[in-house]
C-alpha positions as CSV (number, residue, x, y, z in Angstrom):
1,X,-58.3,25.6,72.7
2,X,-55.4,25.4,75.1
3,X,-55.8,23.6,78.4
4,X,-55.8,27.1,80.4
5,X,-59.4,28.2,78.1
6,X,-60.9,25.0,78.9
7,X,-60.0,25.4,82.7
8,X,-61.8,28.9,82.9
9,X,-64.7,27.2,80.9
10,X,-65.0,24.4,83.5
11,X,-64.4,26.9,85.9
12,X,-67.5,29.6,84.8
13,X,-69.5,26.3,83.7
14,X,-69.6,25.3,87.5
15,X,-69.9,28.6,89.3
16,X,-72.5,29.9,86.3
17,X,-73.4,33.6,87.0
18,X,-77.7,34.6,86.8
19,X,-78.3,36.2,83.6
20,X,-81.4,37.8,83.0
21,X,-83.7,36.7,80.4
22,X,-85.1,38.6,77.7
23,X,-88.7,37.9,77.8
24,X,-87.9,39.4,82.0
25,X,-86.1,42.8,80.3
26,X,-89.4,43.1,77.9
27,X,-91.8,42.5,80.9
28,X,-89.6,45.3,82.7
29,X,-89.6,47.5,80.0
30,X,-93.2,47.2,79.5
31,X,-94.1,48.1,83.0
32,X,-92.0,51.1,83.3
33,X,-94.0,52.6,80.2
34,X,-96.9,51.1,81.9
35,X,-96.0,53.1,85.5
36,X,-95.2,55.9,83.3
37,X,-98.3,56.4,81.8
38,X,-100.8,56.0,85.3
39,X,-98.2,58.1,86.9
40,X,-96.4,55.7,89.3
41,X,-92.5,56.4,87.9
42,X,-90.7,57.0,89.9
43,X,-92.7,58.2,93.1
44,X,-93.9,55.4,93.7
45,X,-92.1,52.2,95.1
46,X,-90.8,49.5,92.9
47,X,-93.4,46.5,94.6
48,X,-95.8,48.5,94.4
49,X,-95.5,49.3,91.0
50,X,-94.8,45.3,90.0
51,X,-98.0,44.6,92.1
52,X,-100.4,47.3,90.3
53,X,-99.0,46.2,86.8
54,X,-99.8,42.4,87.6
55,X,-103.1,43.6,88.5
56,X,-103.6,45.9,85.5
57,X,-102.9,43.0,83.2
58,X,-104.8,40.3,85.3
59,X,-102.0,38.1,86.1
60,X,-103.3,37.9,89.8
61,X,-105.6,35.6,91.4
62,X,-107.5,35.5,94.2
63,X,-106.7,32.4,97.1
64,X,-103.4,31.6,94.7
65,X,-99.6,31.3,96.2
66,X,-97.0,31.1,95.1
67,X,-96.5,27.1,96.4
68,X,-99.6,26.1,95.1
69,X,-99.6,23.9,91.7
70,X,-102.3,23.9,89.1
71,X,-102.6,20.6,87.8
72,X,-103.7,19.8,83.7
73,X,-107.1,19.3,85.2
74,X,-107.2,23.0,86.7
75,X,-107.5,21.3,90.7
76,X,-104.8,23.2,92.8
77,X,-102.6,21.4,95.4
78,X,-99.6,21.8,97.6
């Protein structure tokens, strides 16, 4: 490795881009066959369709935001 590479690694190690993960591009994929099959693709607006999904599979809860914390002993908290 010549000093210019390891300048351009520093360089992209510092200023690091997003990269999606792949258990995000399964969940994606999923709902899209999900919206597919109840009819929501593609009339249907992209929040709406992440919201219905989320309900669908139970992954919402009632009185829960998104800054509250669930502690090991299952109290929430801020």
């Amino acid at each position: 490795m010549n000093s210019t590479d390891l300048i351009f690694e520093e360089v992209d190690r510092i200023n690091a881009e997003p990269v999606q993960g792949e258990q995000s591009i399964m969940v994606q994929r999923d709902m899209k066959k999900w919206a597919v099959e109840n009819y929501m693709w593609p009339a249907s607006q992209y929040a709406n369709i992440v919201d219905a999904h989320a309900e669908a599979r139970g992954w919402t809860q009632e009185s829960f935001d998104e800054f509250m914390i669930v502690t090991p002993t299952g109290s929430f908290g801020y």
